[in-house]
mmCIF file of the protein (N, C-alpha, C, O) and its ligand, coordinates in Angstrom:
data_MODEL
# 
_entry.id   MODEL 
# 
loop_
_entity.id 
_entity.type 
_entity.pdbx_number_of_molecules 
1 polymer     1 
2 non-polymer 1 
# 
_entity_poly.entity_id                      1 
_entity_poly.type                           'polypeptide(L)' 
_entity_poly.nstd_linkage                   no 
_entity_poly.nstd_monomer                   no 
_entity_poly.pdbx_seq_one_letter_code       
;(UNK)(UNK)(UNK)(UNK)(UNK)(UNK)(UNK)(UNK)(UNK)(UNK)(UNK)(UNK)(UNK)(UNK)(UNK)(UNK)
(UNK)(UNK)(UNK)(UNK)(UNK)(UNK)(UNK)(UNK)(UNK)(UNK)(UNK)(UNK)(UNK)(UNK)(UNK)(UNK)
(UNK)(UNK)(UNK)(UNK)(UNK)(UNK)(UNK)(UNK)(UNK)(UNK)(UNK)(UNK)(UNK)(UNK)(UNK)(UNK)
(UNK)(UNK)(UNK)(UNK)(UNK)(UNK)
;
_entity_poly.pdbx_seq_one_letter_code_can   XXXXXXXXXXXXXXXXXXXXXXXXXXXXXXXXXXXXXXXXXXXXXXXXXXXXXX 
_entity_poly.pdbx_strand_id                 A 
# 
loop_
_entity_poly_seq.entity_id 
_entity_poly_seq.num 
_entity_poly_seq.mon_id 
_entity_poly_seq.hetero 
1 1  UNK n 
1 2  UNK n 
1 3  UNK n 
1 4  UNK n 
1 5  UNK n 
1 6  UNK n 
1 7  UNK n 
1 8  UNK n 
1 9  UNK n 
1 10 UNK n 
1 11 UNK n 
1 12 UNK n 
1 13 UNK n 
1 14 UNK n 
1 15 UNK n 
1 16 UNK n 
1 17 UNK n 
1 18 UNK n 
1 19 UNK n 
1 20 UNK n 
1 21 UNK n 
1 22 UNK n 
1 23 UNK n 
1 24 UNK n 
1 25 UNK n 
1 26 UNK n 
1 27 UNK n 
1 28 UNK n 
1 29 UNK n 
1 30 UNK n 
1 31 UNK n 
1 32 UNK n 
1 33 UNK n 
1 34 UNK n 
1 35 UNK n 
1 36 UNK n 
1 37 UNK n 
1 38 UNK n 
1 39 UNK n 
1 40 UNK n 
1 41 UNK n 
1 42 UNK n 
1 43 UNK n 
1 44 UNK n 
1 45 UNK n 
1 46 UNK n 
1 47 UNK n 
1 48 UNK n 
1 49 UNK n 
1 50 UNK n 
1 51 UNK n 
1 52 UNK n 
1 53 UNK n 
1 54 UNK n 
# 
loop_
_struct_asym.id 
_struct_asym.entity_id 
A 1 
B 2 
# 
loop_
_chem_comp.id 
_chem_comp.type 
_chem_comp.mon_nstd_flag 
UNK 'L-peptide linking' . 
ZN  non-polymer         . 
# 
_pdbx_entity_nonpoly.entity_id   2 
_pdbx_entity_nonpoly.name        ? 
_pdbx_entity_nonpoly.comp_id     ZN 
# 
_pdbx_nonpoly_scheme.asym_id         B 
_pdbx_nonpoly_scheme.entity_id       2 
_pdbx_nonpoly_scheme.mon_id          ZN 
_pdbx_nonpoly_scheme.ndb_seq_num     1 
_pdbx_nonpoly_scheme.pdb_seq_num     101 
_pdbx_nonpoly_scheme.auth_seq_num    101 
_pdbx_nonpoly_scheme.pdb_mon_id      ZN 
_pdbx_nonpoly_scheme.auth_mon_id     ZN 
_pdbx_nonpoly_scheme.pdb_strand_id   A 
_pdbx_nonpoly_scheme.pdb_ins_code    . 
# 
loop_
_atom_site.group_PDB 
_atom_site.id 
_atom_site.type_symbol 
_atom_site.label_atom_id 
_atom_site.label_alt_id 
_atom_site.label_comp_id 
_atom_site.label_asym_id 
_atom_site.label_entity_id 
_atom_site.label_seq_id 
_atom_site.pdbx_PDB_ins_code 
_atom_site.Cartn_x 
_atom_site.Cartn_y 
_atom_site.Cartn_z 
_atom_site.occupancy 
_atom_site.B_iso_or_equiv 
_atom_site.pdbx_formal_charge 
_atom_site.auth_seq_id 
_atom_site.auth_comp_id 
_atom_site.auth_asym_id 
_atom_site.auth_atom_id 
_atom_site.pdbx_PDB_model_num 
ATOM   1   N  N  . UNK A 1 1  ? -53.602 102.193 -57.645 1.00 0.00 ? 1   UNK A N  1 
ATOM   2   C  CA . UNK A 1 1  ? -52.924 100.931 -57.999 1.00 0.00 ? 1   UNK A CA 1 
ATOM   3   C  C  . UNK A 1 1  ? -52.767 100.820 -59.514 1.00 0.00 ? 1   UNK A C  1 
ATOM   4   O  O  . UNK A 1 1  ? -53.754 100.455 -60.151 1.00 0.00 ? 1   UNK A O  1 
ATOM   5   N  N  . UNK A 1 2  ? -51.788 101.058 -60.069 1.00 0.00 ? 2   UNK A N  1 
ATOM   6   C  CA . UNK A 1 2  ? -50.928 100.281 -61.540 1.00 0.00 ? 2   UNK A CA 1 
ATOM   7   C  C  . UNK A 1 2  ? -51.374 99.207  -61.713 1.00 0.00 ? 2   UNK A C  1 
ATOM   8   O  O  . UNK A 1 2  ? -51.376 98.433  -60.756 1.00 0.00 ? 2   UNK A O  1 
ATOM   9   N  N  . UNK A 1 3  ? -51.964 98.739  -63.123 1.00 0.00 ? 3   UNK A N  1 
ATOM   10  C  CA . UNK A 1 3  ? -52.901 97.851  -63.156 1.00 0.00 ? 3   UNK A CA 1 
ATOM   11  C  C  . UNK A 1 3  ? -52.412 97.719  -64.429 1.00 0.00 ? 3   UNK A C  1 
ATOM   12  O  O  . UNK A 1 3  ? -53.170 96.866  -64.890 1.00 0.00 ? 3   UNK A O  1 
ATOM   13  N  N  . UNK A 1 4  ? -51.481 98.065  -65.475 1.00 0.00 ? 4   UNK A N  1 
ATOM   14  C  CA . UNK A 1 4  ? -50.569 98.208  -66.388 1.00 0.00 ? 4   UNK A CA 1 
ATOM   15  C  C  . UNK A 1 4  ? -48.977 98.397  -66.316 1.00 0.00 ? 4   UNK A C  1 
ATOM   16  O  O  . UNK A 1 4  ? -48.763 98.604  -65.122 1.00 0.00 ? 4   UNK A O  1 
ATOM   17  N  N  . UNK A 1 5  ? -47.765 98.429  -66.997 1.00 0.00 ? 5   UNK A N  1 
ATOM   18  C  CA . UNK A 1 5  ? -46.539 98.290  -66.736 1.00 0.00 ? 5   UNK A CA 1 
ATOM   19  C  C  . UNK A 1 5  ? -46.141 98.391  -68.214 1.00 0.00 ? 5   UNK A C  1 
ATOM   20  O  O  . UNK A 1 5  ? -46.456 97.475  -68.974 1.00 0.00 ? 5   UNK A O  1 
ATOM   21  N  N  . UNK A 1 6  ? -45.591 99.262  -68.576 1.00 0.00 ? 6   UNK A N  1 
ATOM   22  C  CA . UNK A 1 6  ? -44.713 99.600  -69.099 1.00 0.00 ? 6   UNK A CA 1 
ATOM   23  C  C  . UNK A 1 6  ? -43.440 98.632  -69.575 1.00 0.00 ? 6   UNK A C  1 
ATOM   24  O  O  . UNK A 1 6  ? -42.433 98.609  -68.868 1.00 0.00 ? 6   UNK A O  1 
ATOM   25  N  N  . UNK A 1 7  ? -43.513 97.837  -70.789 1.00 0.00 ? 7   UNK A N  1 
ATOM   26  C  CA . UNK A 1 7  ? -41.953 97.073  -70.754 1.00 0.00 ? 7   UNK A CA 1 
ATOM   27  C  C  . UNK A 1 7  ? -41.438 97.160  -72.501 1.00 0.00 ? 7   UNK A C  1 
ATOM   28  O  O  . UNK A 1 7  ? -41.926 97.617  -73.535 1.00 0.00 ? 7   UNK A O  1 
ATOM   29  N  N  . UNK A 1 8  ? -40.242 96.475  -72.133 1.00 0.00 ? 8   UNK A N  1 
ATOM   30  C  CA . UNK A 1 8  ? -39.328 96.679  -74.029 1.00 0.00 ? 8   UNK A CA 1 
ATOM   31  C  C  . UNK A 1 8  ? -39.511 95.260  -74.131 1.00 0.00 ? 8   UNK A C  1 
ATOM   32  O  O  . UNK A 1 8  ? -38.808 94.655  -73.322 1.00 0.00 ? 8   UNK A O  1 
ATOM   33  N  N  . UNK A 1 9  ? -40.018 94.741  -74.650 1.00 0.00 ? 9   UNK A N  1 
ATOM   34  C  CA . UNK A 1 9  ? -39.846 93.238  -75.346 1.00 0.00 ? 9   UNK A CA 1 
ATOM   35  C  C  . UNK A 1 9  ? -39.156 93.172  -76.851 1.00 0.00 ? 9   UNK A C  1 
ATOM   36  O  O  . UNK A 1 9  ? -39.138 93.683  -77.970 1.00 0.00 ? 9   UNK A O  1 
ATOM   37  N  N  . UNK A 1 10 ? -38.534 92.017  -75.896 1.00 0.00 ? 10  UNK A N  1 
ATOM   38  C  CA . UNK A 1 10 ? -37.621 91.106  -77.340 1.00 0.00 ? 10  UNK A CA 1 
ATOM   39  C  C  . UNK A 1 10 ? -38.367 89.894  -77.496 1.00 0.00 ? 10  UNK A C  1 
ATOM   40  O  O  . UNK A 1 10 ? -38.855 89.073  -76.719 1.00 0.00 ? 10  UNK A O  1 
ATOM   41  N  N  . UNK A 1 11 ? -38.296 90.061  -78.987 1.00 0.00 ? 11  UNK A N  1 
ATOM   42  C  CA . UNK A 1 11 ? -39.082 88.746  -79.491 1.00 0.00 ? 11  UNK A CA 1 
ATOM   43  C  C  . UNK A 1 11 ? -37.617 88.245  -80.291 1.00 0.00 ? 11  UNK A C  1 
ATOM   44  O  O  . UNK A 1 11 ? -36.930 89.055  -80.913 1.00 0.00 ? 11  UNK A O  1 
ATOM   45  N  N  . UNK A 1 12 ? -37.266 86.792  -80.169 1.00 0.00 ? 12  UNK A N  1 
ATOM   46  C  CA . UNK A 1 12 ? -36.153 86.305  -80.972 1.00 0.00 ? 12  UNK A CA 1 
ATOM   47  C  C  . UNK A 1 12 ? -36.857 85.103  -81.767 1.00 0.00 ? 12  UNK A C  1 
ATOM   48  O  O  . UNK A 1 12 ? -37.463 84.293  -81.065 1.00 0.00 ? 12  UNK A O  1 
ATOM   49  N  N  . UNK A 1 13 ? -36.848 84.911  -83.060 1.00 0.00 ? 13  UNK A N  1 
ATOM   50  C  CA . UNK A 1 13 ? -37.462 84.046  -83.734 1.00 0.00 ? 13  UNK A CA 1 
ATOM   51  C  C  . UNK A 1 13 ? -36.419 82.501  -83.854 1.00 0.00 ? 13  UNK A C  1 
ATOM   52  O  O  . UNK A 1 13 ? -35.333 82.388  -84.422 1.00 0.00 ? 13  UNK A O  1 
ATOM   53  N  N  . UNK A 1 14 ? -37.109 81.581  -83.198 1.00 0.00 ? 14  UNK A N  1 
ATOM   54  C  CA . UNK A 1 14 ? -36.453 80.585  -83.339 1.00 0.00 ? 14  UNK A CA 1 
ATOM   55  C  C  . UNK A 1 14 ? -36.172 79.435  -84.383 1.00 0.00 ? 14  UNK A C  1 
ATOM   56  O  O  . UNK A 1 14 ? -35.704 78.312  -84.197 1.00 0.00 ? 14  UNK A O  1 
ATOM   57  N  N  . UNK A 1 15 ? -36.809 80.363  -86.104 1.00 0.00 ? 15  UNK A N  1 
ATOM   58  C  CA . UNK A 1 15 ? -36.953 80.008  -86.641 1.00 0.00 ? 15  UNK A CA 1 
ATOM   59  C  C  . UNK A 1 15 ? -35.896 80.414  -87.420 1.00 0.00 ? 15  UNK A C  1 
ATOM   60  O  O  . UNK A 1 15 ? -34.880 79.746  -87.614 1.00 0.00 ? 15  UNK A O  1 
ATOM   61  N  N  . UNK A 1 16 ? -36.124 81.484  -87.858 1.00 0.00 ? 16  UNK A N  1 
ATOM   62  C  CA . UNK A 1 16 ? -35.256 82.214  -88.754 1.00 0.00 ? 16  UNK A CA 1 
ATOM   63  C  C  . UNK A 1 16 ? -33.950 83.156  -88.133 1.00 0.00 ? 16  UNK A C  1 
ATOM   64  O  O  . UNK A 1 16 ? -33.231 83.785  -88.910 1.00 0.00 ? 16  UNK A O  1 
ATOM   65  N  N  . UNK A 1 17 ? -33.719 83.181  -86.575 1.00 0.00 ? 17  UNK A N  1 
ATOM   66  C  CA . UNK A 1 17 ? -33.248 84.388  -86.037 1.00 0.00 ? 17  UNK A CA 1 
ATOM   67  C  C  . UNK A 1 17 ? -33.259 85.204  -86.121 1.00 0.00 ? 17  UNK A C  1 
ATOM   68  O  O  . UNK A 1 17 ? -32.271 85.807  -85.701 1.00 0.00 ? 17  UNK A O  1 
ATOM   69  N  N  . UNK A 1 18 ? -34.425 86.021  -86.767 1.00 0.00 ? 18  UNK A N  1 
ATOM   70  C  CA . UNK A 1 18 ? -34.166 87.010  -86.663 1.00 0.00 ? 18  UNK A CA 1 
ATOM   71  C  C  . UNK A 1 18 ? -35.065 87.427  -85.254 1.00 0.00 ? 18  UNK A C  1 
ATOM   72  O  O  . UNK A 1 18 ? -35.897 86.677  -84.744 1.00 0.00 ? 18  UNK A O  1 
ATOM   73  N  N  . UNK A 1 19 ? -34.664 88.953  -84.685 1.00 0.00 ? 19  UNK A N  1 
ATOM   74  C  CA . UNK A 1 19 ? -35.045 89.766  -83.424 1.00 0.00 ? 19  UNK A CA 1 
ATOM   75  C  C  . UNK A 1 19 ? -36.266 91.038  -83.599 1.00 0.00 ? 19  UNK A C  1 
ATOM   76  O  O  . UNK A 1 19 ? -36.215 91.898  -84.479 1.00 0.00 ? 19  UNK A O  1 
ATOM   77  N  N  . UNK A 1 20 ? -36.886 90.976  -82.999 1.00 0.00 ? 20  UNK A N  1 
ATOM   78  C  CA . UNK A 1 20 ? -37.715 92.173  -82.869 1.00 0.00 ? 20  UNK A CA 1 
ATOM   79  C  C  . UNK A 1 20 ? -37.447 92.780  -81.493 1.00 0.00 ? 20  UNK A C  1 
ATOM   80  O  O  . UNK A 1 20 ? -37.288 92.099  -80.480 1.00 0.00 ? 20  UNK A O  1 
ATOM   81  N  N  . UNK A 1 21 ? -37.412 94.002  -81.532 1.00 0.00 ? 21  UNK A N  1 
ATOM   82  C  CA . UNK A 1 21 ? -37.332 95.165  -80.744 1.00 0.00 ? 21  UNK A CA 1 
ATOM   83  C  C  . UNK A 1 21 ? -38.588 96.120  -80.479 1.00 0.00 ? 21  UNK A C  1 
ATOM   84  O  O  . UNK A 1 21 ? -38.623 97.218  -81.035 1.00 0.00 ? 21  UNK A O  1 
ATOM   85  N  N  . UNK A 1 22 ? -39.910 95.587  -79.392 1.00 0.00 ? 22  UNK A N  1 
ATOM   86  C  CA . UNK A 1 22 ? -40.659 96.291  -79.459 1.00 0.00 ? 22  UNK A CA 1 
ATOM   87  C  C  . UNK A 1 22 ? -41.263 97.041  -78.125 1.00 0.00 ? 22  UNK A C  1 
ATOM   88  O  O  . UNK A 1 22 ? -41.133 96.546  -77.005 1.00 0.00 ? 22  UNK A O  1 
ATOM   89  N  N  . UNK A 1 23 ? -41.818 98.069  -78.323 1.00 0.00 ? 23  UNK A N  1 
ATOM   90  C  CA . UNK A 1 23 ? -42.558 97.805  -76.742 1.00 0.00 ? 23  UNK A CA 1 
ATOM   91  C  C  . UNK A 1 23 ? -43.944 97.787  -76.125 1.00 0.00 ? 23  UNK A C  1 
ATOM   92  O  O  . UNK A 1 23 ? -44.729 98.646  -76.526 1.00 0.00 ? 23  UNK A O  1 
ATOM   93  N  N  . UNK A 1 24 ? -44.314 96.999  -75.285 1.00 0.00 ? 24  UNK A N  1 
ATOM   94  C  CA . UNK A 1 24 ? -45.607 96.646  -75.030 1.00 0.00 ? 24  UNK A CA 1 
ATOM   95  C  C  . UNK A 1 24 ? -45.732 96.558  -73.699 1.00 0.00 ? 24  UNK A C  1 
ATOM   96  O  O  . UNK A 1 24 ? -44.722 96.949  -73.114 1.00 0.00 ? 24  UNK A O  1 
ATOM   97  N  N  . UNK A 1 25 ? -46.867 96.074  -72.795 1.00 0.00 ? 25  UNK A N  1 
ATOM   98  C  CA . UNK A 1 25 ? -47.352 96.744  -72.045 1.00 0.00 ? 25  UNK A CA 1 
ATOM   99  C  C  . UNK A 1 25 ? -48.103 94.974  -71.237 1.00 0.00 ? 25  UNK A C  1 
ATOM   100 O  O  . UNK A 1 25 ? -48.528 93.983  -71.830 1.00 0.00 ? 25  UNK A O  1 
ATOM   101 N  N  . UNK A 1 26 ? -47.965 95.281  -69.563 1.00 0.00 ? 26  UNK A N  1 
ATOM   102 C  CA . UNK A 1 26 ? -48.395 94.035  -69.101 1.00 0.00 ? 26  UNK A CA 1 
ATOM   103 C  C  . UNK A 1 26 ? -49.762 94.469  -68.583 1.00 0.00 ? 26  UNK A C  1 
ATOM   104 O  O  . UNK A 1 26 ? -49.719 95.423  -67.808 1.00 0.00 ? 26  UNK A O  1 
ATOM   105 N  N  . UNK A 1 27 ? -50.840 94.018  -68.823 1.00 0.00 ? 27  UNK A N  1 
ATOM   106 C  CA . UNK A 1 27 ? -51.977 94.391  -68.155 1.00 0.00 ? 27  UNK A CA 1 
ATOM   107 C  C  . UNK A 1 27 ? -52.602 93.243  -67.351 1.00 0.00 ? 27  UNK A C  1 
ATOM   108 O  O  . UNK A 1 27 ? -53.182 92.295  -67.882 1.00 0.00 ? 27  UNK A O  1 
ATOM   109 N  N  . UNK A 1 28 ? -52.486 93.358  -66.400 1.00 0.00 ? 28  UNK A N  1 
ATOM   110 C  CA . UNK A 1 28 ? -52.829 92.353  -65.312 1.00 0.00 ? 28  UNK A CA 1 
ATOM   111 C  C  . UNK A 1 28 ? -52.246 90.918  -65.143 1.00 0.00 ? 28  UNK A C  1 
ATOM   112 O  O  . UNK A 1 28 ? -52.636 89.820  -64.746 1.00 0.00 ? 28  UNK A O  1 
ATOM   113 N  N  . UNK A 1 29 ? -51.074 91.503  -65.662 1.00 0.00 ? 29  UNK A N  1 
ATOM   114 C  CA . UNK A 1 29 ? -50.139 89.721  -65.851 1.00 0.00 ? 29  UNK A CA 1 
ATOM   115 C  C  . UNK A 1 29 ? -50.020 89.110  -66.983 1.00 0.00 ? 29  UNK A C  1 
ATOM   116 O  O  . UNK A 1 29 ? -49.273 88.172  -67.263 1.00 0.00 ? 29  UNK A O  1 
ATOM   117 N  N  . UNK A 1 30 ? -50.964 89.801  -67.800 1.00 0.00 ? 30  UNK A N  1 
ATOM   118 C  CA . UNK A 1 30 ? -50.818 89.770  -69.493 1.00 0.00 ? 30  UNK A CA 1 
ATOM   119 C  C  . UNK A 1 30 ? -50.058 90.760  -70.703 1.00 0.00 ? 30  UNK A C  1 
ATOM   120 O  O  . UNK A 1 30 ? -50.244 91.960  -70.902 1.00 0.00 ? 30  UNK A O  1 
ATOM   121 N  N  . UNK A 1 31 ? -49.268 89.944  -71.326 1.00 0.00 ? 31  UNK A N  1 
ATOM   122 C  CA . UNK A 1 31 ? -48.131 90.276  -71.891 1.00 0.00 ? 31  UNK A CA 1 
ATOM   123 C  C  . UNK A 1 31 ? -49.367 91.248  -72.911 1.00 0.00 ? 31  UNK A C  1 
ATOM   124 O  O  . UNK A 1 31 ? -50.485 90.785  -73.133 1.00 0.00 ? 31  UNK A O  1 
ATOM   125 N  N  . UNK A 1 32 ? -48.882 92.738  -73.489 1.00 0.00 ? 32  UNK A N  1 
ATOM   126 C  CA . UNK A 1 32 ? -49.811 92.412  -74.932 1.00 0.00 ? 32  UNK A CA 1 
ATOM   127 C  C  . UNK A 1 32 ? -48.434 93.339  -75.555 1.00 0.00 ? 32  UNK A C  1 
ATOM   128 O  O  . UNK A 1 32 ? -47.730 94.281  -75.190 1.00 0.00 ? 32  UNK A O  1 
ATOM   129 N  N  . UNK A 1 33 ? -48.501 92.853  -76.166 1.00 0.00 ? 33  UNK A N  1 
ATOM   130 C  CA . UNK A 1 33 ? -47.358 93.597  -77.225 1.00 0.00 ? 33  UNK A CA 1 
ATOM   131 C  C  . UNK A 1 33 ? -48.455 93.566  -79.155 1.00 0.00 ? 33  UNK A C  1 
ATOM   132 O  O  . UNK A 1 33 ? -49.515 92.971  -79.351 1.00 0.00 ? 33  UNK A O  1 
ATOM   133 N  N  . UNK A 1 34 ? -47.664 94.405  -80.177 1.00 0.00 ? 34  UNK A N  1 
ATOM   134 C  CA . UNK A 1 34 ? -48.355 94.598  -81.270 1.00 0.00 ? 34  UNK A CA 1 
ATOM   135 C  C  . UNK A 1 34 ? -48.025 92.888  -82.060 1.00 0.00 ? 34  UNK A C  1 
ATOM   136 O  O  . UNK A 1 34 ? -48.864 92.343  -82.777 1.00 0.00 ? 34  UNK A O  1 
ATOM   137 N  N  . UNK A 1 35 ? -46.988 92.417  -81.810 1.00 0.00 ? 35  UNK A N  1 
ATOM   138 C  CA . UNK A 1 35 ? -46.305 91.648  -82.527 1.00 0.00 ? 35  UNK A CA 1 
ATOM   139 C  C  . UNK A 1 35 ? -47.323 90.025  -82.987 1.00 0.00 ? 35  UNK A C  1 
ATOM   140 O  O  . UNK A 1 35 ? -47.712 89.170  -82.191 1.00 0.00 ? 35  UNK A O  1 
ATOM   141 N  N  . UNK A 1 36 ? -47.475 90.046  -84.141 1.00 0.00 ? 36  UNK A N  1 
ATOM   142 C  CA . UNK A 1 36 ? -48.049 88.983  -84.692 1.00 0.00 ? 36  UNK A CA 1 
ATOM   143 C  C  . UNK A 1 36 ? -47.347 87.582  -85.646 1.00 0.00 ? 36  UNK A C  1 
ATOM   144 O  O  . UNK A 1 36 ? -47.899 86.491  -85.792 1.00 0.00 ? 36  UNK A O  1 
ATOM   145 N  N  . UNK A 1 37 ? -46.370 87.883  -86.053 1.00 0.00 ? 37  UNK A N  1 
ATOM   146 C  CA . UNK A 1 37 ? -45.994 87.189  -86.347 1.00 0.00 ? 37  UNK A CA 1 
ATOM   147 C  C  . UNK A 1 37 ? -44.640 87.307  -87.001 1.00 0.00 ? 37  UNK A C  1 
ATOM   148 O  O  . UNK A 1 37 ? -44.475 88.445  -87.442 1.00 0.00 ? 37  UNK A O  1 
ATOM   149 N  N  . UNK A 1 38 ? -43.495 86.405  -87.231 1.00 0.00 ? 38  UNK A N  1 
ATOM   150 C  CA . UNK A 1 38 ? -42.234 86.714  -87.811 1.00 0.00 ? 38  UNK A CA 1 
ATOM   151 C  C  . UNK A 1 38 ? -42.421 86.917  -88.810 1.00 0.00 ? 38  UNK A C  1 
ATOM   152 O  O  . UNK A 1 38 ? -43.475 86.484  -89.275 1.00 0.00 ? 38  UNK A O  1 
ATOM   153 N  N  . UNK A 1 39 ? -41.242 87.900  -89.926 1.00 0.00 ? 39  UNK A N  1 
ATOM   154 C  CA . UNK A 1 39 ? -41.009 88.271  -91.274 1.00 0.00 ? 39  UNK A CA 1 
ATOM   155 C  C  . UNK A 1 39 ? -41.494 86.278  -92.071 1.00 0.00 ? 39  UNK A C  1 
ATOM   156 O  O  . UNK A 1 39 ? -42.140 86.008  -93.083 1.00 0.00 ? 39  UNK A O  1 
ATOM   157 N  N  . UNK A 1 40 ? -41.055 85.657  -91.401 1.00 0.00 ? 40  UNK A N  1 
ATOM   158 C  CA . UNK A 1 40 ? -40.645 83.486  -92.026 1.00 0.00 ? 40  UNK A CA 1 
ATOM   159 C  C  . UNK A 1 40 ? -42.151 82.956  -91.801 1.00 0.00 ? 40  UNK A C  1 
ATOM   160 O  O  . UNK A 1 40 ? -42.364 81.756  -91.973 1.00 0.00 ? 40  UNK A O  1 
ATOM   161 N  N  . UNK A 1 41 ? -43.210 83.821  -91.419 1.00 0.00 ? 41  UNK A N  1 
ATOM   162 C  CA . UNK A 1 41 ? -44.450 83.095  -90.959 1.00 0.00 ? 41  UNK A CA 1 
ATOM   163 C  C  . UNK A 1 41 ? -43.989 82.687  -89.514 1.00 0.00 ? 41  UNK A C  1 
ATOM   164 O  O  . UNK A 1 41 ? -44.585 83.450  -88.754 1.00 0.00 ? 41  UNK A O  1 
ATOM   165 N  N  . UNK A 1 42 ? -43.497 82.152  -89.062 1.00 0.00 ? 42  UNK A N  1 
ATOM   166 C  CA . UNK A 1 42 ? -43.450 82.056  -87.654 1.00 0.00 ? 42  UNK A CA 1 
ATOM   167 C  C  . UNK A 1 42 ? -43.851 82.489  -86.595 1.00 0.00 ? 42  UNK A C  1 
ATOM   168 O  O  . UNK A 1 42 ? -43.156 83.424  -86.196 1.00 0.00 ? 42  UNK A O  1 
ATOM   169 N  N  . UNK A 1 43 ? -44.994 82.126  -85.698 1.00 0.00 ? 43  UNK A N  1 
ATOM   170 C  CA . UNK A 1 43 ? -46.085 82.546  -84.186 1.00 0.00 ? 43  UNK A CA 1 
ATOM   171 C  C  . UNK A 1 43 ? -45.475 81.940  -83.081 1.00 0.00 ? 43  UNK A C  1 
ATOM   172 O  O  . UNK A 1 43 ? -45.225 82.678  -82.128 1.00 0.00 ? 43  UNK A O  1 
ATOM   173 N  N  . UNK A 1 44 ? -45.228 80.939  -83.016 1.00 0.00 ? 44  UNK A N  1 
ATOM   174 C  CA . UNK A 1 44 ? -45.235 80.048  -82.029 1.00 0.00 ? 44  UNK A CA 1 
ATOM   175 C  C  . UNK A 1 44 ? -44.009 79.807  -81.524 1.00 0.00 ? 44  UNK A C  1 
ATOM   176 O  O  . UNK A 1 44 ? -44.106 79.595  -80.316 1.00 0.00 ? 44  UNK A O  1 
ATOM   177 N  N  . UNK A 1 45 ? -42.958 79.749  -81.891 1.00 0.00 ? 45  UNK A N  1 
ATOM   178 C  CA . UNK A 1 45 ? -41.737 79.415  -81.547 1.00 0.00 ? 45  UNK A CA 1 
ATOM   179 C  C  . UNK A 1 45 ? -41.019 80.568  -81.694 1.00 0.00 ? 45  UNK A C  1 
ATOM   180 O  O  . UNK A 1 45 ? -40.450 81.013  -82.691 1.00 0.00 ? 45  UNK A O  1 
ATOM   181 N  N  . UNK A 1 46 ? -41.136 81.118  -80.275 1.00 0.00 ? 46  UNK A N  1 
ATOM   182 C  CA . UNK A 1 46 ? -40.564 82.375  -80.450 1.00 0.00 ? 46  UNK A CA 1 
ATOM   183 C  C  . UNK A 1 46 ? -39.581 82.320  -78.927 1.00 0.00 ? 46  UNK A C  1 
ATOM   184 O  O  . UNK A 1 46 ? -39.551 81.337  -78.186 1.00 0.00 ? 46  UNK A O  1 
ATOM   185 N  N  . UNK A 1 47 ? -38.954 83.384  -78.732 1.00 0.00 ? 47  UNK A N  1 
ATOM   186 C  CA . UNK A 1 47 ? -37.958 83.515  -77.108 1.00 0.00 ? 47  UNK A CA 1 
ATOM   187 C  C  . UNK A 1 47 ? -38.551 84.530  -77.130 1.00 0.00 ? 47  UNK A C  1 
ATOM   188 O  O  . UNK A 1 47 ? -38.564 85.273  -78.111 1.00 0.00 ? 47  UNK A O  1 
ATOM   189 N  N  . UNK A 1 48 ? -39.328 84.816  -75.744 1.00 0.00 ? 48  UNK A N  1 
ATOM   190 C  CA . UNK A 1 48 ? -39.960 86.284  -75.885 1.00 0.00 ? 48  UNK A CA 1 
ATOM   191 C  C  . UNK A 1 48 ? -38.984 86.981  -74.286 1.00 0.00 ? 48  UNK A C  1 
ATOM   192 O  O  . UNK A 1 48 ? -38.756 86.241  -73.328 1.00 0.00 ? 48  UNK A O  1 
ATOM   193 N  N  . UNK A 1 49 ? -38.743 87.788  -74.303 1.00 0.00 ? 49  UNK A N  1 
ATOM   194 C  CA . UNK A 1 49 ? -38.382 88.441  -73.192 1.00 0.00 ? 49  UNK A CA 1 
ATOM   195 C  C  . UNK A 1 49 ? -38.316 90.023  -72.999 1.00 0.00 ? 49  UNK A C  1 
ATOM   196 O  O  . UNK A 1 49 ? -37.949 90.899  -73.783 1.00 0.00 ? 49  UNK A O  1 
ATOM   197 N  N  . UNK A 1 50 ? -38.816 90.098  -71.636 1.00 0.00 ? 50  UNK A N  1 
ATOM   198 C  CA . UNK A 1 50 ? -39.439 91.525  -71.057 1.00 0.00 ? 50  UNK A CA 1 
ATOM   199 C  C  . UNK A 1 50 ? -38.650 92.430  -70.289 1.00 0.00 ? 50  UNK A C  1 
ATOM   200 O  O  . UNK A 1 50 ? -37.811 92.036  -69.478 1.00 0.00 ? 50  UNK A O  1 
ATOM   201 N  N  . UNK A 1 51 ? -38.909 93.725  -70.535 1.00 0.00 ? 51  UNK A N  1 
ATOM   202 C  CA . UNK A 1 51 ? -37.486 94.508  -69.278 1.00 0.00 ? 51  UNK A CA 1 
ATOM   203 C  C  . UNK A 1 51 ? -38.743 95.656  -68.834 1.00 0.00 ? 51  UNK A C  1 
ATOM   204 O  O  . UNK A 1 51 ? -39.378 96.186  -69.746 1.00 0.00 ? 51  UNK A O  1 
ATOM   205 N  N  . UNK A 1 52 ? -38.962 95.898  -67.814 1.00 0.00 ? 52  UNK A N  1 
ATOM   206 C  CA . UNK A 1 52 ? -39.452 97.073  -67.360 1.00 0.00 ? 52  UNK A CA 1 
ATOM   207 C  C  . UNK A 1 52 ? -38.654 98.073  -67.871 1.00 0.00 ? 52  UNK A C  1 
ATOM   208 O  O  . UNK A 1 52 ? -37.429 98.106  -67.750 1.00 0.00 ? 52  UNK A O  1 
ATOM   209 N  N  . UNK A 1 53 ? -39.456 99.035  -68.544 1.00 0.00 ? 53  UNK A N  1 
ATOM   210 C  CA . UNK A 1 53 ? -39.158 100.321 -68.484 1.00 0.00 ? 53  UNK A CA 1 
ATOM   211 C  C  . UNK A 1 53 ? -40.164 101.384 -67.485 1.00 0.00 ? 53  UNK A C  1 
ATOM   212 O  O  . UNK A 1 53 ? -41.352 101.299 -67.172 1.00 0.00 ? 53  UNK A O  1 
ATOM   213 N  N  . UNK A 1 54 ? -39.097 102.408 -67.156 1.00 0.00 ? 54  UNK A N  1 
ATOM   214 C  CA . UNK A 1 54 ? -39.252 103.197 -65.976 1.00 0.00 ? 54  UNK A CA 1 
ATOM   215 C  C  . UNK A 1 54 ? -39.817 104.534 -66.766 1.00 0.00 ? 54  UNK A C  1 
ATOM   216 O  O  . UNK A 1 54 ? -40.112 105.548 -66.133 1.00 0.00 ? 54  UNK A O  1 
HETATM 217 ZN ZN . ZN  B 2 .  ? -38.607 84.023  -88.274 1.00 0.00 2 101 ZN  A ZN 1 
# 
């Protein structure tokens, strides 16, 4: 049983617009990607979205 997943996350900053292009990994329903924070200081107000990769 896969107990990890493989995905490309987009992080879109709803601050500054700008986009990150990264990829990270779901471990048990938990997102973890490297991403800490926008270039503007910005954590929190983000559009985050996930794509399985195969
Ligand atoms: Zn930003």
């Amino acid at each position: 049983m896969e107990e990890s997943e493989k995905v490309r996350v987009t992080i879109r900053c709803n601050q500054c617009g700008e986009k990150f292009i990264l990829r990270g990994k779901v471990i048990k329903g938990k997102l973890q990607t490297g991403f800490k924070k926008c270039i503007c200081n910005n954590q929190y107000d983000l559009e985050i979205t996930t794509q399985a990769v195969s």
